[in-house]
N, C-alpha and C positions, 0 to 999 in steps of 0.2 A: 562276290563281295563288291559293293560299290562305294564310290566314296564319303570318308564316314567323318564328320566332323569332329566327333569325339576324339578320334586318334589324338589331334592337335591340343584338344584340351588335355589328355594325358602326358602328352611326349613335346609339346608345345613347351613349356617351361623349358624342360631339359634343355632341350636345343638352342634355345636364348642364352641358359647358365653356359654351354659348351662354346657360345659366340663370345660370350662376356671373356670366358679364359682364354679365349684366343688370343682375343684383342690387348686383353691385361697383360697377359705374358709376351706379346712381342713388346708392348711397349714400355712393360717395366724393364727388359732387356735393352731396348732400345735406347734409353733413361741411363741405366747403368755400362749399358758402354763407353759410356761420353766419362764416365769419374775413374780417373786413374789410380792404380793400387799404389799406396804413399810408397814403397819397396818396388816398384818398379816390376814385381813380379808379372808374369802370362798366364794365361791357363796350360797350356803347358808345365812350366816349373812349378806352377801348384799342382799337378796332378802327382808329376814325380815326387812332390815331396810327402805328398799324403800316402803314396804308396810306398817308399823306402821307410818311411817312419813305421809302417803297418807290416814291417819286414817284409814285401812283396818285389819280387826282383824279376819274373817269370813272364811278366803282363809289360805289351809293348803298348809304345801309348803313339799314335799318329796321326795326321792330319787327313780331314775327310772332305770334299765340295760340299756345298751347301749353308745354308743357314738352319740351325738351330737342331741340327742332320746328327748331333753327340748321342752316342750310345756305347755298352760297354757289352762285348760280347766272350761270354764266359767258356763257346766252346774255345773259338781260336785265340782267347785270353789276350783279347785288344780292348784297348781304351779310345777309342775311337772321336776326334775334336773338331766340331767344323772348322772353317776357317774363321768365321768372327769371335772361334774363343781360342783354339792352339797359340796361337800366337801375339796374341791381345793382352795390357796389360790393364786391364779394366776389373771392374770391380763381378757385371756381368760376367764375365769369361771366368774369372776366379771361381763365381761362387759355380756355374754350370762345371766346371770339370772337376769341382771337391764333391761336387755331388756324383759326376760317372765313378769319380777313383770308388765315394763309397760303396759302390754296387760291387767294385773289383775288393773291395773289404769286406763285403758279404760274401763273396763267394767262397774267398780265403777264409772267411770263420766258418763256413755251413751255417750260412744263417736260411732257418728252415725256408719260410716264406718265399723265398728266393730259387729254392729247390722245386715246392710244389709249384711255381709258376712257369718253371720248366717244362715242366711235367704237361702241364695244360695249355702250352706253345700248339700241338698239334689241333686237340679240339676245339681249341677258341680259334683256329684258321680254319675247321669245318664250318662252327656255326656264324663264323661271321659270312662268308660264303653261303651258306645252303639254311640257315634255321631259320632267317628270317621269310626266305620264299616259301620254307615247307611249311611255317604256320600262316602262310597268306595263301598259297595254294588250298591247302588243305581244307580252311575255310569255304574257298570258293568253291571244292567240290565237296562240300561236308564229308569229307571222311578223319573221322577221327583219329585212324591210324597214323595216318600223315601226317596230321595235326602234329601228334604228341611226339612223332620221330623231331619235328621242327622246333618243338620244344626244347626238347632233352640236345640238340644241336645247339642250341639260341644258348643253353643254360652251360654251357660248355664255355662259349663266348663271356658270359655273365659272373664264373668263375675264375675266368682267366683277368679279369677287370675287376673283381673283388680283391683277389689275393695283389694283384698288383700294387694296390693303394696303401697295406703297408710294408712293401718290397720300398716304392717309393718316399715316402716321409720317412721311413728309415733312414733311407741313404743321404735323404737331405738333414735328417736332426745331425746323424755323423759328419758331416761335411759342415755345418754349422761349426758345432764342438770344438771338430779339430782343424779345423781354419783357423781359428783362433789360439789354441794351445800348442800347434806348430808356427805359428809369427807369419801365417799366412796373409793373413789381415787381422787390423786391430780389431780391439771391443766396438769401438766407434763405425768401420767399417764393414762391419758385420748385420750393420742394419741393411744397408744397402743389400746384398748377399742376401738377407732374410728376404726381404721383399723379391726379388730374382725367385728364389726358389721355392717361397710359397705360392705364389702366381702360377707358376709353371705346375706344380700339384693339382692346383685348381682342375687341370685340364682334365686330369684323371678322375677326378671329383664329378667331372663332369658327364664322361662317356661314359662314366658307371649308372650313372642316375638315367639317362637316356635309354639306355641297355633295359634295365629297370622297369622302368614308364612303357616301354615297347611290350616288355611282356606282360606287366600285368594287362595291356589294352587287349594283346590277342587273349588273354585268359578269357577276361570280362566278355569280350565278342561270342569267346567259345563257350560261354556259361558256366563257367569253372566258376565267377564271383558275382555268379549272380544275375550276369547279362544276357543276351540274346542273340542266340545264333543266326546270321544274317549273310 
């Protein structure tokens, strides 16, 4: 397999769209750190609050190194805050940890989406590892076998970044909502927060389309759409 210009013209896009969200998301964050929450609240106390209100008493919420490092991990049932939002009373920080609590709100509902992304934790860490060399390998020694094992790895990867995308705008419509219906932040303030956390979806938006573009290229390479095996 040598190198093929087309790749870029497929997967080229994508890669710009996943630079664009990089850049947006740190700097709409960057943006709203600077505007403080009129109630003095942190991301912390907003976390807690969205979670007592959501009857959830079980889920500890802590502070983590890092920037932008928040996630919510539903084995050991933590809410996990870096440091530019635990303890930040910004409008940034607010809207990032109504968004982790809503994940620890999906978990507490069974909301399915949530479930089967669980489920696809393992194969999206094969394919992200092993499908993309075993359909570039595979290619370079035509065997087909190979090929389609790197496939079915790749597509593993590909499911696990589908179902994500509404795991995630889920948790941010909820965090929206009830940011606001808890005196989290006003209606007014809540623009700010939108902006924060539709940016940062973007991201997802992005690695999916990437994922995407990658495999229809090895398809088309592999004459699955048409193209020419090379």
């Amino acid at each position: 397999m040598v190198f093929d210009p087309t790749y870029f013209i497929f997967v080229g896009p994508a890669i710009l769209l996943s630079m664009w969200a990089s850049f947006k998301t740190k700097s709409t964050f960057k943006k709203y750190s600077k505007v403080r929450t009129a109630n003095g609240m942190n991301g912390a106390q907003a976390a807690k609050v969205m979670l007592e209100r959501a009857g959830i008493h079980d889920v500890e919420i802590k502070r983590v190194p890092g920037r932008l490092s928040d996630h919510y991990n539903p084995i050991k049932k933590t809410l996990a805050l870096s440091e530019p939002v635990y303890g930040e009373p910004s409008i940034a920080a607010v809207g990032v940890a109504c968004h982790e609590a809503g994940h620890a709100i999906q978990h507490a509902t069974a909301y399915k989406a949530m479930w089967v992304r669980s489920i696809l934790v393992k194969p999206a860490g094969l394919g992200s590892m092993l499908g993309f060399y075993g359909m570039m390998i595979g290619l370079m020694l035509s065997s087909t076998q190979l090929f389609m094992i790197g496939v079915i790895l790749f597509c593993g990867l590909l499911a696990f970044q589908l179902v994500t995308l509404p795991v995630e705008f889920d948790a941010s419509n909820r965090a929206k909502k009830l940011a606001v219906e808890y005196g989290i932040v006003s209606p007014q303030e809540r623009q700010g927060m939108d902006k924060v956390l539709n940016a940062a979806a973007m991201t997802y938006v992005a690695a999916a389309a990437a994922s995407i573009m990658q495999l229809l290229y090895f398809l088309m390479r592999a004459g699955f759409l048409g193209g020419r095996r090379s």
